[in-house]
MIDOSE-1310 file (N, C-alpha, C; in nm, 2 decimals, decimal comma, always signed):
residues 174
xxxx	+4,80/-17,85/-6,09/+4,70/-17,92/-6,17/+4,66/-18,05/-6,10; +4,53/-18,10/-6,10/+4,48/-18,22/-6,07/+4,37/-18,26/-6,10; +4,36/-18,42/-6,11/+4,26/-18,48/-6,15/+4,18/-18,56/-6,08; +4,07/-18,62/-6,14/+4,01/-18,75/-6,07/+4,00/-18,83/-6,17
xxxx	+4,06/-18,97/-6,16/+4,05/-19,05/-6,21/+3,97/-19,16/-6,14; +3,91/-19,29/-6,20/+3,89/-19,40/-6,20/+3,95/-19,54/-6,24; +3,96/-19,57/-6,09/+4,03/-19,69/-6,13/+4,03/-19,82/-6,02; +3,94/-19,93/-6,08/+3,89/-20,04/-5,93/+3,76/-20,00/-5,90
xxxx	+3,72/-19,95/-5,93/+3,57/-19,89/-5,88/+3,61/-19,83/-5,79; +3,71/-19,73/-5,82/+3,69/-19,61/-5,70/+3,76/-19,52/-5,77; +3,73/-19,37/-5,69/+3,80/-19,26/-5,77/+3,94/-19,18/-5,68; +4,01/-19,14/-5,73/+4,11/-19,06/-5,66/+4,16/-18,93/-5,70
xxxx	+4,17/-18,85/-5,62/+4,21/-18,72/-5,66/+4,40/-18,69/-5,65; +4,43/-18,70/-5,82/+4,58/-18,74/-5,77/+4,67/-18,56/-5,85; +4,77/-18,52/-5,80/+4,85/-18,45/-5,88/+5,00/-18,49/-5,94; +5,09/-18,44/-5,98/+5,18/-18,52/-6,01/+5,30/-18,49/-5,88
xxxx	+5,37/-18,63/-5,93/+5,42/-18,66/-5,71/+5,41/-18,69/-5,65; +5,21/-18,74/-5,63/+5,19/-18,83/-5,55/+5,18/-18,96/-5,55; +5,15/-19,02/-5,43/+5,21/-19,16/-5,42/+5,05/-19,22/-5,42; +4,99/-19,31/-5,49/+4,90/-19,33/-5,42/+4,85/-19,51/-5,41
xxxx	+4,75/-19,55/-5,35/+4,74/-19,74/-5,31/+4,66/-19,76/-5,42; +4,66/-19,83/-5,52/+4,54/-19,85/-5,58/+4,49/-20,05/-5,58; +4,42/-20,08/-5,64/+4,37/-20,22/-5,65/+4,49/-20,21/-5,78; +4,53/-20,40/-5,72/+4,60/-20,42/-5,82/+4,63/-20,46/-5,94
xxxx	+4,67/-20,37/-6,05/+4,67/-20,33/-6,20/+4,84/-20,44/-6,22; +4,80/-20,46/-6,37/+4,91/-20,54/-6,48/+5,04/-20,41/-6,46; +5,15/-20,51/-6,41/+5,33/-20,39/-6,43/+5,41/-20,39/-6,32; +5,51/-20,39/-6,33/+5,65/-20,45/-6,25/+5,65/-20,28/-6,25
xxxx	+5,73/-20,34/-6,10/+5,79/-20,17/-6,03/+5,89/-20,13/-6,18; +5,89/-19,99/-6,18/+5,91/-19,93/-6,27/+5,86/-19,92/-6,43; +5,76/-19,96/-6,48/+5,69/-19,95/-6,55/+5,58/-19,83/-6,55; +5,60/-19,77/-6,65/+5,48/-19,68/-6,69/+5,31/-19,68/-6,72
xxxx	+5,25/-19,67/-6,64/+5,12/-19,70/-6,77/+5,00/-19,57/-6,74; +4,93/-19,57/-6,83/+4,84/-19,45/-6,87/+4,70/-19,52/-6,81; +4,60/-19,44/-6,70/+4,51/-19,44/-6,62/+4,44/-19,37/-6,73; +4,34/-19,40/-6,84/+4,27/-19,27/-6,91/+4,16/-19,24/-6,89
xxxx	+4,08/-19,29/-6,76/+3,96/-19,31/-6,76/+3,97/-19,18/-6,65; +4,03/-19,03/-6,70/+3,96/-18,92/-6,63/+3,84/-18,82/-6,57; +3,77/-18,84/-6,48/+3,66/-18,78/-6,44/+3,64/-18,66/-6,47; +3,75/-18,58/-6,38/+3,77/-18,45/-6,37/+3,90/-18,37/-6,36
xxxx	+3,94/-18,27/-6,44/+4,08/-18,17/-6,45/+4,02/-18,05/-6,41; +4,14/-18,02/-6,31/+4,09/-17,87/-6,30/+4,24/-17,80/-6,22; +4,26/-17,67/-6,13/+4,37/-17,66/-6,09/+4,44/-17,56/-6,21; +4,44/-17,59/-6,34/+4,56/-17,56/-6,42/+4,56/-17,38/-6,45
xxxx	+4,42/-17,38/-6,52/+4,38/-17,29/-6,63/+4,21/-17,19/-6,59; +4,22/-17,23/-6,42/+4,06/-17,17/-6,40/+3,94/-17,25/-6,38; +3,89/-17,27/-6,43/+3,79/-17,37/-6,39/+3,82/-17,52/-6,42; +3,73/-17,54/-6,35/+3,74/-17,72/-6,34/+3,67/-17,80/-6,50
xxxx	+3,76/-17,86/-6,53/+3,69/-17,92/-6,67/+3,61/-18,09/-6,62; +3,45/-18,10/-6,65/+3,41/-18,20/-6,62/+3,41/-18,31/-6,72; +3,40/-18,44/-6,74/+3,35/-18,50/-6,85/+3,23/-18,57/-6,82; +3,18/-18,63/-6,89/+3,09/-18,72/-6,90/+3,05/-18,85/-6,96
xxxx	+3,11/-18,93/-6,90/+3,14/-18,97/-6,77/+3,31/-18,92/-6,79; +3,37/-18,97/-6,88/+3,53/-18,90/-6,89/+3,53/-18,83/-6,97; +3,67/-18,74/-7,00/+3,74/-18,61/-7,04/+3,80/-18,74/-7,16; +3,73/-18,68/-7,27/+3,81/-18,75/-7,40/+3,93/-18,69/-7,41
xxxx	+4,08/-18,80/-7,46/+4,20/-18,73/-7,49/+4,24/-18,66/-7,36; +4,22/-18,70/-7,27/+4,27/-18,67/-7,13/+4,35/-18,78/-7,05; +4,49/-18,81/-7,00/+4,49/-18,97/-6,94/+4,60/-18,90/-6,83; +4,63/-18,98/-6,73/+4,74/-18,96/-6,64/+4,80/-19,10/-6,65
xxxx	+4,97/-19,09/-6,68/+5,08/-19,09/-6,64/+5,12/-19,15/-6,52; +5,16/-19,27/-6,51/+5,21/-19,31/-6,37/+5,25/-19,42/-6,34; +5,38/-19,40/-6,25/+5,51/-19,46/-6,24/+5,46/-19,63/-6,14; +5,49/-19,76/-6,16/+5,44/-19,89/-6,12/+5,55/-19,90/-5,98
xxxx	+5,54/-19,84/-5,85/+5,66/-19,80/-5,73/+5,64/-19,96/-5,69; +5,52/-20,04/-5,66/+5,55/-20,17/-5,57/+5,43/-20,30/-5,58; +5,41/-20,37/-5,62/+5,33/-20,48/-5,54/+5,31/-20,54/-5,43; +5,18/-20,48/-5,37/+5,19/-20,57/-5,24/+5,05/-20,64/-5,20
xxxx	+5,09/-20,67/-5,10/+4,96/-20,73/-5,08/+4,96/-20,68/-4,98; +4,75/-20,61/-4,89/+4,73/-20,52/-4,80/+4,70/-20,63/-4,67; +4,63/-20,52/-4,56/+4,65/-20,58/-4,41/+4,57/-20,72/-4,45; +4,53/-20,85/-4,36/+4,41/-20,94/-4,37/+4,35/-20,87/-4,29
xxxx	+4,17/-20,91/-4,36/+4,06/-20,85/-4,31/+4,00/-20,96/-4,30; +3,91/-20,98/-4,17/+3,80/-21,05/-4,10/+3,67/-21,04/-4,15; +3,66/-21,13/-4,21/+3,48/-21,13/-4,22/+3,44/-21,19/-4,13; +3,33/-21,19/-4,07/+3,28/-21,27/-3,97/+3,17/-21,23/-3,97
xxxx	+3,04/-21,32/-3,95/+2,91/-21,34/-3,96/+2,82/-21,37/-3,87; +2,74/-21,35/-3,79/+2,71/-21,42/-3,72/+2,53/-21,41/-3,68; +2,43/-21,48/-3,66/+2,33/-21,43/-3,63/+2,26/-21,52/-3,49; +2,24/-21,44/-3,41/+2,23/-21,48/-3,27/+2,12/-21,61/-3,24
xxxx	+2,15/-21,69/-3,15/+2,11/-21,76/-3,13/+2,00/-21,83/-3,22; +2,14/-21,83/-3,36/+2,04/-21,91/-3,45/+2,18/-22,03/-3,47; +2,30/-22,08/-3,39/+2,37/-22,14/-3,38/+2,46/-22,10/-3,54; +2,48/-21,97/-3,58/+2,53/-21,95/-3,79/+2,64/-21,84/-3,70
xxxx	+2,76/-21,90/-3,75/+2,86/-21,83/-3,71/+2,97/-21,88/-3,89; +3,02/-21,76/-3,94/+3,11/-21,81/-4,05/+3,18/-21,68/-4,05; +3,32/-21,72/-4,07/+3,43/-21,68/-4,03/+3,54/-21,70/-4,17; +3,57/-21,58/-4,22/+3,61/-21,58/-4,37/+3,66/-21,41/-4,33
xxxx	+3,81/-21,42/-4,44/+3,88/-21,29/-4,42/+3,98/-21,34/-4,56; +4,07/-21,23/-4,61/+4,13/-21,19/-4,72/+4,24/-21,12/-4,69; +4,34/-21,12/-4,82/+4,42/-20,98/-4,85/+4,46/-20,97/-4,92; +4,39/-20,80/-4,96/+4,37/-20,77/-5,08/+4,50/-20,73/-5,18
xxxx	+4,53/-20,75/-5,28/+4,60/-20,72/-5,34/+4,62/-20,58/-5,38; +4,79/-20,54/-5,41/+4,75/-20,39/-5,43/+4,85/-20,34/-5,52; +4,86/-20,19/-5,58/+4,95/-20,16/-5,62/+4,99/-20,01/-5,60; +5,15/-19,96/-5,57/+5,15/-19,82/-5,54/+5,19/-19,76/-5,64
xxxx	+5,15/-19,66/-5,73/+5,20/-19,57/-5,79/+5,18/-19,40/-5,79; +5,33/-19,35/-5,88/+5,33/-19,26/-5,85/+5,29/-19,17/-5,97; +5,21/-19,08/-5,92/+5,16/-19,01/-6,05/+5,27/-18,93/-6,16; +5,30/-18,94/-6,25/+5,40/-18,85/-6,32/+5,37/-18,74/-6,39
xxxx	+5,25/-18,77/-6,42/+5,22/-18,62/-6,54/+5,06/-18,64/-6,58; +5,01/-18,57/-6,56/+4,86/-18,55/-6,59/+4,85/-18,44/-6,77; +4,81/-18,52/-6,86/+4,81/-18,51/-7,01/+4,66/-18,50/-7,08; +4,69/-18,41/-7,13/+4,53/-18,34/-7,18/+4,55/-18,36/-7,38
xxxx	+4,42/-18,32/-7,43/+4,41/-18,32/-7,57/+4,51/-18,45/-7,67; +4,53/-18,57/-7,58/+4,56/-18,65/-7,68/+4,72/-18,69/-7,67; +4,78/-18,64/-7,53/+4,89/-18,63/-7,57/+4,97/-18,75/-7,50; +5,03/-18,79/-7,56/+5,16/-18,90/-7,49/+5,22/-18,90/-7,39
xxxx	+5,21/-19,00/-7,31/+5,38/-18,96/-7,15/+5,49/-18,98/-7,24; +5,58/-18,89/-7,14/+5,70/-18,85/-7,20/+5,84/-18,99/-7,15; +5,77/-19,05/-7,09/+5,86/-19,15/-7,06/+5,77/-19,26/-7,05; +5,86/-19,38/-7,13/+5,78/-19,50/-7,17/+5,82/-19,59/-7,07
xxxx	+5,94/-19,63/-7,00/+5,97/-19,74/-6,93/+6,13/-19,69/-6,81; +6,09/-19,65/-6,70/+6,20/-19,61/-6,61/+6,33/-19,74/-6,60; +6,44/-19,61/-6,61/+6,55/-19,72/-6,60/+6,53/-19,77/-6,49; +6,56/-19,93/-6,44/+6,60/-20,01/-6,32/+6,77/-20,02/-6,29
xxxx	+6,77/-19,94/-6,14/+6,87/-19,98/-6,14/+6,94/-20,13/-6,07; +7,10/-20,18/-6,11/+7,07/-20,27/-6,12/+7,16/-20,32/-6,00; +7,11/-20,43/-5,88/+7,15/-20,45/-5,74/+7,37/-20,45/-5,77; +7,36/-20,41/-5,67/+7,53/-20,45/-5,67/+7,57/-20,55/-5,64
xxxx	+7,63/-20,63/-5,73/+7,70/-20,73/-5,67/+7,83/-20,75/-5,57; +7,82/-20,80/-5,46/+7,89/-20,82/-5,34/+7,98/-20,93/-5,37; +8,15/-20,96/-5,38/+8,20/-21,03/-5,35/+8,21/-21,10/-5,22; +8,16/-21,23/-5,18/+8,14/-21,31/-5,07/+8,26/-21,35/-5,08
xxxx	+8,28/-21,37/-4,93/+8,42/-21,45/-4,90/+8,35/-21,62/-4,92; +8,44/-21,67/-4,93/+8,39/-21,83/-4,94/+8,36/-21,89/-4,82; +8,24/-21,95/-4,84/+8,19/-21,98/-4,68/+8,27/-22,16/-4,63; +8,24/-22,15/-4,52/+8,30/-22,24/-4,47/+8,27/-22,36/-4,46
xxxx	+8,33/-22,51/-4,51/+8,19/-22,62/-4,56/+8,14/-22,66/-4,38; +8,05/-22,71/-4,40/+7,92/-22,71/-4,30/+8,01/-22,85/-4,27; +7,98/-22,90/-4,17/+8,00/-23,06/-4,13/+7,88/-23,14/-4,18; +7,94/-23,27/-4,17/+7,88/-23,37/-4,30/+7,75/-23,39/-4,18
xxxx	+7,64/-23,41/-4,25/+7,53/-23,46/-4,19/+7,52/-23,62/-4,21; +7,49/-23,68/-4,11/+7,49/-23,85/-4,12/+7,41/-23,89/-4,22; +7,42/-23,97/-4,30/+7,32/-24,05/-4,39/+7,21/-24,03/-4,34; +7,16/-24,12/-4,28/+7,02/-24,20/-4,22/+7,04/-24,18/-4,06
xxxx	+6,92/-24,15/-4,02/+6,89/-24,16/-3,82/+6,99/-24,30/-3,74; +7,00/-24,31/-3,67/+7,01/-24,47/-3,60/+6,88/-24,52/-3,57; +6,92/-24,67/-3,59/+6,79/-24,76/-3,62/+6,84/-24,81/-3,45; +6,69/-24,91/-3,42/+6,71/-24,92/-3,25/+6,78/-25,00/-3,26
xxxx	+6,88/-25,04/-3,31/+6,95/-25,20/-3,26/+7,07/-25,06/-3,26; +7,10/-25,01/-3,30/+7,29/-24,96/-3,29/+7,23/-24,87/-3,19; +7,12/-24,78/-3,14/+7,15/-24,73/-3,02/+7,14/-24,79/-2,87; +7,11/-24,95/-2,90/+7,12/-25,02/-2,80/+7,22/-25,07/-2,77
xxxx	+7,31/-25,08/-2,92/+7,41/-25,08/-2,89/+7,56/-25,03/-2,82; +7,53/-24,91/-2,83/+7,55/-24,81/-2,82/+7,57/-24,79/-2,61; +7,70/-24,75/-2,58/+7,70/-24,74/-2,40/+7,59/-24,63/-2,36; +7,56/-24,68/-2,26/+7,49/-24,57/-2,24/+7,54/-24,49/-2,15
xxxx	+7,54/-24,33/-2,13/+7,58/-24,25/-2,02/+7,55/-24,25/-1,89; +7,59/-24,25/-1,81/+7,51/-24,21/-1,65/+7,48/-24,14/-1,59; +7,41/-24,10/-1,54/+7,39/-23,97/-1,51/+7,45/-23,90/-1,40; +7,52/-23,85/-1,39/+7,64/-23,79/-1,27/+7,51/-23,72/-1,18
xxxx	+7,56/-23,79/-1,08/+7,47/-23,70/-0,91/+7,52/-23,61/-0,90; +7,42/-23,49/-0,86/+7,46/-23,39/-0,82/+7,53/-23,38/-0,65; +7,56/-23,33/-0,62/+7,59/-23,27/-0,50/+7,46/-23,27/-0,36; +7,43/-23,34/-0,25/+7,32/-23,26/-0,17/+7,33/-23,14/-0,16
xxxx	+7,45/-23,03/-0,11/+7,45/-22,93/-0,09/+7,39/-22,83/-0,20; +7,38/-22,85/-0,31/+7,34/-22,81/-0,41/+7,22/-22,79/-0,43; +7,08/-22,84/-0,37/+6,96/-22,89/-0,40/+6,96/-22,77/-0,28; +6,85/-22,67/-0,34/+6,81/-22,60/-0,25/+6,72/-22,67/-0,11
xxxx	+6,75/-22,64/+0,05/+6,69/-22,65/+0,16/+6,58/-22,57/+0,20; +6,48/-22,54/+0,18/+6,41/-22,47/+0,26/+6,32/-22,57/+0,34; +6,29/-22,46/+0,47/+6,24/-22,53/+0,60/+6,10/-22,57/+0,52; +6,03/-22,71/+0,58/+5,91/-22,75/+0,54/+5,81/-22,66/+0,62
xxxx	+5,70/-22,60/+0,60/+5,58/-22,58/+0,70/+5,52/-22,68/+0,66; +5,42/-22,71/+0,79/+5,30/-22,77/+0,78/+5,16/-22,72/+0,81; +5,15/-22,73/+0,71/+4,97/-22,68/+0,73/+4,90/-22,75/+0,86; +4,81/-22,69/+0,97/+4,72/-22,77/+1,09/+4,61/-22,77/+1,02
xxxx	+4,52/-22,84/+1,06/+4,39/-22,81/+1,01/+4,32/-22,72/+1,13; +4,24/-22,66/+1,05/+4,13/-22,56/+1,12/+4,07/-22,63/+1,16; +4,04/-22,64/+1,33/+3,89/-22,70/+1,40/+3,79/-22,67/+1,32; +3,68/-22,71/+1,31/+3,56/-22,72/+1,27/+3,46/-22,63/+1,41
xx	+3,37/-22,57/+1,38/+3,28/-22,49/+1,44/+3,20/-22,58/+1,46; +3,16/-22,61/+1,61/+2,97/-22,75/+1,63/+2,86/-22,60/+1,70
């Protein structure tokens, strides 16, 4: 069986078990809620049942899988050599659910609110305390105070040798 519903200003053709993106609706992952603004049923019993504009006492069922928010999109404007360039983009909010049960003549979902299950808690070992961070920076009088290091010379042999070329200059052409 399947339907078309309405939802966001747009329509979808869903059955039950699918996953689908919609604009995002009121409900925490696992929560239930009823889409009743059905277009069209058909699939079950032979022909396709239409409404007008919806199927009274018709609603789908379906499971609240995630919140998210979708890709950013670029607007960008621009009209030539008229110096109008504007540059505006978004992202859109969204929500995934999963269809559970498509319900005709009035009738109720069979499940009100999915159990969550609930994260495991991890015994941590006790972490190890951090070293003390100094109060306040050094102000310039204590790092003047302060010896200063020297800087240890390196080695000549150390400093790479390569042979110098010298560029001649090109005679000139009279």
């Amino acid at each position: 069986m399947f339907a078309v519903i309405r939802t966001g200003g747009k329509q979808y053709r869903v059955s039950p078990n699918d996953i689908i993106q919609i604009e995002r609706i009121a409900g925490e992952p696992g929560d239930i809620i009823e889409l009743g603004d059905v277009l069209l049923l058909g699939g079950g019993d032979g022909a396709p049942k239409a409404g007008s504009p919806a199927i009274a006492g018709a609603l789908v069922a379906a499971e609240v899988v995630e919140q998210f928010r979708g890709e950013k999109i670029v607007v960008f404007k621009k009209k030539r050599r008229k110096n109008y360039r504007r540059k505006n983009g978004h992202r859109q909010e969204l929500t995934l659910l999963r269809i559970t049960e498509i319900l005709t003549d009035g009738n109720k979902p069979s499940q009100t609110k999915m159990a969550r299950a609930e994260p495991k808690k991890v015994d941590k070992k006790p972490a190890e305390p951090k070293a003390a961070k100094p109060a306040r920076p050094a102000t310039k009088a204590e790092t003047k105070a302060a010896p200063k290091a020297k800087a240890i010379a390196k080695p000549a042999a150390a400093k790479d040798k390569a042979p110098k070329t010298l560029k001649t200059p090109k005679p000139k052409k009279s």
